[in-house]
N, C-alpha and C positions, 0 to 999 in steps of 0.2 A: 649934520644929520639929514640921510634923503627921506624924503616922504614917499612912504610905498602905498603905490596906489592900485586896486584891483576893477577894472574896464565892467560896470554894470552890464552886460550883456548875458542875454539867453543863452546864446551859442558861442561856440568857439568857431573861429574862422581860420583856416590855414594854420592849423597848431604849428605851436613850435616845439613842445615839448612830446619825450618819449613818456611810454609808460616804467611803471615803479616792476614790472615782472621784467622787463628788458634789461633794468637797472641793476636788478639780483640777477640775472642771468651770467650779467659782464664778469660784476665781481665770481662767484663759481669758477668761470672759466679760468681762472686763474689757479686754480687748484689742481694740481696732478691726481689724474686718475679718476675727474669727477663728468659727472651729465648733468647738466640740469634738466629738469623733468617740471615741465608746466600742470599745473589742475584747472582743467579748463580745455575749451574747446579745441579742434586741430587747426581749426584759425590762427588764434591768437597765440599759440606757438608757430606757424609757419611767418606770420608777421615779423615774428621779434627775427627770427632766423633768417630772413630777406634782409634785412636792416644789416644786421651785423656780419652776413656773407658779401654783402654789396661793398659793406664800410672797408672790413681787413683782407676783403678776397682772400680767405681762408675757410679750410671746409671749418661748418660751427658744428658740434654734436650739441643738438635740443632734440629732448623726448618730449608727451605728450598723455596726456589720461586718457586723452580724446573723449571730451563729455560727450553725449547728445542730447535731447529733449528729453528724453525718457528718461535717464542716469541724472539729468540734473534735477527732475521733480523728486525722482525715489530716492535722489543722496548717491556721494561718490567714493563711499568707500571701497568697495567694489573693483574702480577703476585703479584708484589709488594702487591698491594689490597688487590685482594684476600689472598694472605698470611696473611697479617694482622688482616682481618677481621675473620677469619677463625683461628688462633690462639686467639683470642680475645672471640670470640664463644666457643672454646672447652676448652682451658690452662684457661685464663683470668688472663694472666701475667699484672702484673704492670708499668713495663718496657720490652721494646723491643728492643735490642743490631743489629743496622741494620748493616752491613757486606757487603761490595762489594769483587767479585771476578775478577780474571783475565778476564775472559768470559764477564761481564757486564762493566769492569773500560774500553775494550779495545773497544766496542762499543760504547762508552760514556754514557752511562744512567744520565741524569743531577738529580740525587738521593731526592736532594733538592726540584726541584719545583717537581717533583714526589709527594713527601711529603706535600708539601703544596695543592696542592688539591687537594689528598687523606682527608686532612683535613677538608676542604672546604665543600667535599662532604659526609663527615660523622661527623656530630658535637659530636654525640657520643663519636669520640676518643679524647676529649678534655684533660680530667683525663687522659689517657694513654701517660707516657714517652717515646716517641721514640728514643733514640737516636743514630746517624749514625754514622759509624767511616768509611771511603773511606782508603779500606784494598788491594789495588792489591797485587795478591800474584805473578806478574811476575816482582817484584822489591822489597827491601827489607825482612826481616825477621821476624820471631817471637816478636823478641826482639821492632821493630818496629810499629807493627803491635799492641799490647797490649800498647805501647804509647800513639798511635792515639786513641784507644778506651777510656784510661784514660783522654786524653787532648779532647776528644768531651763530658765526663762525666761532667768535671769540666768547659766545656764552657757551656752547656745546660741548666742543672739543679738546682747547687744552685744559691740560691736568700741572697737578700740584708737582712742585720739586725743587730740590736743591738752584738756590741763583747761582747763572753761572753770569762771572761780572761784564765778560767779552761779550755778549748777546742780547742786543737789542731787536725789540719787537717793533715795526716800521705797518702802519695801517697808510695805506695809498689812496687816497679817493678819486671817484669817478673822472677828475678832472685831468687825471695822468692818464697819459699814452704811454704802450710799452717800450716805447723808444725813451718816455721819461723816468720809469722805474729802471729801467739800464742805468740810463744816466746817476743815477741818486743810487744805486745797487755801486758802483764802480769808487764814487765819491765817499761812501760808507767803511766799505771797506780797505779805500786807501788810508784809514787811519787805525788799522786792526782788528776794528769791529767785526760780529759775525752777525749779520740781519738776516731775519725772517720776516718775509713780506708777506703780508697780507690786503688782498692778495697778489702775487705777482705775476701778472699780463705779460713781465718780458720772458716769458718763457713759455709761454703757450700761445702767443698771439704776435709775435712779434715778425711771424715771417719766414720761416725755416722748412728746410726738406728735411724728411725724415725718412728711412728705409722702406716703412709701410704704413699702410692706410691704417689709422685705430676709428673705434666707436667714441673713446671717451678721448680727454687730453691728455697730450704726449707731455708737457712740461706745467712746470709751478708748483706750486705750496706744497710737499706733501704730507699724508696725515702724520706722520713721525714727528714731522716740524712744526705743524699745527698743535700737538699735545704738547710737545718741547714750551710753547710761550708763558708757561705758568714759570718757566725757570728764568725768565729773560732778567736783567738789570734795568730796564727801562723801555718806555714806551716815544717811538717817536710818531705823532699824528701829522698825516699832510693835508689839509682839508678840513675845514671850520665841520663838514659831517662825520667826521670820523672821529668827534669828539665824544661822541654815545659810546663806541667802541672803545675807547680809551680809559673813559670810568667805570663801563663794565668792568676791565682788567687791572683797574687801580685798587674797584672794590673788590673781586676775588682774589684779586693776589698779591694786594698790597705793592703794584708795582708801579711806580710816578710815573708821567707822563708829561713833554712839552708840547703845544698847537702848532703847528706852520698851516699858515694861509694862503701861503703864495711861498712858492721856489723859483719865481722868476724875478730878475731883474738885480740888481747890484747887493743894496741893502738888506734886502729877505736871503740871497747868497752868504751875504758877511755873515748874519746872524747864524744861517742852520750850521757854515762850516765852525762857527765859533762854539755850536754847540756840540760838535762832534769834539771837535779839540779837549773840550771840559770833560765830556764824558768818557774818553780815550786817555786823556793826560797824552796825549803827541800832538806835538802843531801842526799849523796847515804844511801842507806839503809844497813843497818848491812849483810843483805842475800848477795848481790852480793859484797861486800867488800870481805865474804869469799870465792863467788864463785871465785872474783880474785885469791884470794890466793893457789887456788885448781887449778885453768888453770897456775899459773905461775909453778905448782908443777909438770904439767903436763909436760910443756913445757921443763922441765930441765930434766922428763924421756926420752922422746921421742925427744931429738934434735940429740943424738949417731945416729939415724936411720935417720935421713931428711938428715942431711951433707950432701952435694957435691950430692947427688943423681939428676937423670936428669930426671927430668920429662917433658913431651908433652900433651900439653891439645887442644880439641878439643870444643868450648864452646861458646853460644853468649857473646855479647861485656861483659855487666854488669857483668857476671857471671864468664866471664873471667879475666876481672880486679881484683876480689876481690879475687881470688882462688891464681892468679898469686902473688898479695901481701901478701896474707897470708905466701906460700910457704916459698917467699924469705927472709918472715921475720923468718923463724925455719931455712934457711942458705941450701935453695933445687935449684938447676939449673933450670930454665926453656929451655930445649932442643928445643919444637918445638911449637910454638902458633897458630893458626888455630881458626878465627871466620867466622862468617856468614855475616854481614855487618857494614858499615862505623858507627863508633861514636868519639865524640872527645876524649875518652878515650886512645883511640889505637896507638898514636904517646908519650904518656905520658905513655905507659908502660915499664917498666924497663927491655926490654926485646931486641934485637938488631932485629930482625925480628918478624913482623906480616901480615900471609898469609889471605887476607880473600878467602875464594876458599871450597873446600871440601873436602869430607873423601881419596879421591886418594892424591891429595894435603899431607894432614895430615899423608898417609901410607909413604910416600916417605922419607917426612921429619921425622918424628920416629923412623927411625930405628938407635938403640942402646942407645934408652930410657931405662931406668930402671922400670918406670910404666906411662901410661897413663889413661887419665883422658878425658870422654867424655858420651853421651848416648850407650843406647844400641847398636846404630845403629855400634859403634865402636868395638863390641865384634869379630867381624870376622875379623877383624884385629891385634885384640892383639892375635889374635889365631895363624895368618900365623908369627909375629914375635914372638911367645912365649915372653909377653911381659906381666905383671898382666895389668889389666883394675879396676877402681876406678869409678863407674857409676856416675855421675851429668849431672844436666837438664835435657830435655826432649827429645825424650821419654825415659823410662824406664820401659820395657816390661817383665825381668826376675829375681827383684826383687820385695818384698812385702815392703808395708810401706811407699811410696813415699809420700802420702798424710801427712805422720807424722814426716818424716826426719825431721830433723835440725840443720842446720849447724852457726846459726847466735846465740849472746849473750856469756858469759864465758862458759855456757853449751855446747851450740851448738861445737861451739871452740874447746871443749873439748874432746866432742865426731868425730869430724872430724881428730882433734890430734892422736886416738887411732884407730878408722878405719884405717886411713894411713899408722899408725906407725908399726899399725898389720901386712898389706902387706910386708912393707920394712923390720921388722923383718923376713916373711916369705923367704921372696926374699934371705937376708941371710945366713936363715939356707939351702936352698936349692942349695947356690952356696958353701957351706963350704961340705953340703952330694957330689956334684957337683965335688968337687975335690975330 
């Protein structure tokens, strides 16, 4: 059991984590035909929208209420509205991913009956999905924040119906890149299955030209698919938070659900492909029988270079869970752990301390790591301890490809295997020139 521990300090130094409206924002994106629409200042939407244009170098569609002084004393219903109407007028999105900020959650805006006669008063917006995810970003994190957005997805939108047995419902958490819902999309359906993904990033985020410039997102979820989930045969969760989303959907639809907390590394592979197997009735398929055999190959190059090595990672919960099993399972020290906020995973990690706190937090405790592992934001500190830095999660500002990483399936596995291995090879030729 790790002892999680929270840093007494006034202030936060050099955060590490995003906010929980960034977090709802991800998830959205993932939905065809949708905007997310911040309430709140035009700041705190140009922020989230800098972040995630920088990350996937792709245009983001963020709207905005655009509070001010005056709107946020008298109340924002107002803007609400008019945002609506006025994205509805010029985008004519499908869906609309509503977002509170610190600035509106701390004035109480009651979002809901906002919502409802706004509705009241334009029968028009009948057809249009709004749905609201209550995101303050002066509590919780990223990781959190794209929960809530999934768990008001699955409470909103699908409806009741006939099960159909081939159609399984797959909730992806924050900690997948849309290179990794490819990945696990491709593997799904090599055994018959039909998934809907909730939501799914490879298809609006992953990097693709398209004919013409839209307002809203050209690929993911859409709302047809989204009502479809009350018909599905089963729930597959990836991500200890997507476990809210999952008993939402077991209690309205009576439809079971298994956890996956990690899709990387050998064993958590065995288990999901054995799980698809069961719920398909078709065995694994001849392809990743050999991609096993080529990740265990890998594994026996690259474990000389993991040994005893101590690595520090700076990372949300999910993301940190599955990184940290991986590690331990190639035989790597985890030196210092460092998340952004509370989940139940983080007394269950094999780890003797868990700070949640930030990147000062994180500088103190790393020193005489071997490599660390964190976003960008962490590069100026493996700088001051000359220490390699290994980029994951978000942001990621000074490498290309983030949209198409992947680190999940025997591939993915694979390829994370040899990234790593690469470092710690380098690490030692330069301590052998070193002597």
């Amino acid at each position: 059991m790790a002892l999680v521990t929270v840093p007494n300090k006034s202030l936060t130094v050099n955060p590490l984590k995003q906010s929980q409206a960034l977090g709802a924002s991800l998830a959205f994106l993932g939905l065809k035909g949708t905007i997310p629409l911040f309430h709140g200042s035009q700041g705190c939407t140009a922020f989230a929208k800098v972040v995630l244009v920088r990350h996937f170098r792709e245009a983001i569609p963020l709207a905005t209420t655009a509070m001010t002084e005056v709107t946020t004393i008298l109340g924002g219903e107002e803007n609400v509205e008019q945002a609506i109407l006025t994205l509805v007028e010029k985008s004519k999105p499908e869906i609309i991913g509503l977002c509170t900020t610190g600035l509106t959650e701390t004035r109480g805006d009651d979002m809901e009956g906002f919502l409802k006669e706004i509705r009241q008063r334009h029968p028009e917006l009948d057809r249009l999905a709004i749905i609201f995810a209550p995101t303050p970003d002066f509590k919780g994190a990223l990781q959190d924040g794209f929960a809530a957005a999934v768990e008001s997805i699955v409470t909103e939108v699908p409806q009741e119906g006939k099960t159909k047995p081939d159609q399984i419902t797959i909730l992806a958490g924050s900690a997948f890149t849309p290179g990794d819902i490819q990945e696990v999309k491709e593997i799904v359906t090599a055994f018959g299955l039909k998934p809907i993904f909730v939501p799914d990033l490879s298809a609006s985020l992953d990097g693709h030209l398209d004919d013409s410039y839209s307002a809203i997102t050209g690929g993911g979820t859409t709302l047809a698919q989204l009502r479809e989930i009350g018909s599905s045969a089963f729930t597959l969760a990836l991500g200890e938070s997507m476990r809210g989303a999952a008993e939402i959907l077991q209690q309205r639809f009576a439809i079971p659900y298994e956890l996956f907390s990690e899709l990387t590394g050998l064993e958590p592979m065995d288990e999901f492909l054995q799980a698809l197997s069961d719920l398909s009735g078709v065995s694994v398929p001849e392809k990743y029988r050999r991609q096993r055999r080529q990740l265990q190959d890998a594994m026996l190059d690259t474990h000389f270079y993991f040994g005893a090595k101590r690595v520090s990672l700076a990372l949300e919960p999910d993301l940190l869970w599955s990184i940290v099993r991986f590690l331990q399972s190639m035989g790597t020290q985890v030196h210092a752990a460092v998340t952004t906020t509370r989940s139940p995973l983080l007394e269950k990690l094999p780890v003797k301390n868990v700070t949640i706190g930030d990147l000062e937090d994180f500088e103190e405790l790393a020193v005489g790591s071997d490599l660390l592992m964190g976003n960008s934001n962490v590069k100026a500190i493996a700088k001051r301890l000359s220490i390699p830095l290994y980029r994951l999660g978000i942001p990621i500002y000074d490498r290309l490809g983030n949209g198409q990483f992947t680190k999940v399936g025997y591939r993915g596995t694979m390829q994370l295997l040899f990234d790593i291995g690469n470092l710690f090879l380098e690490l030692e030729e330069s301590r052998v020139i070193g002597h």
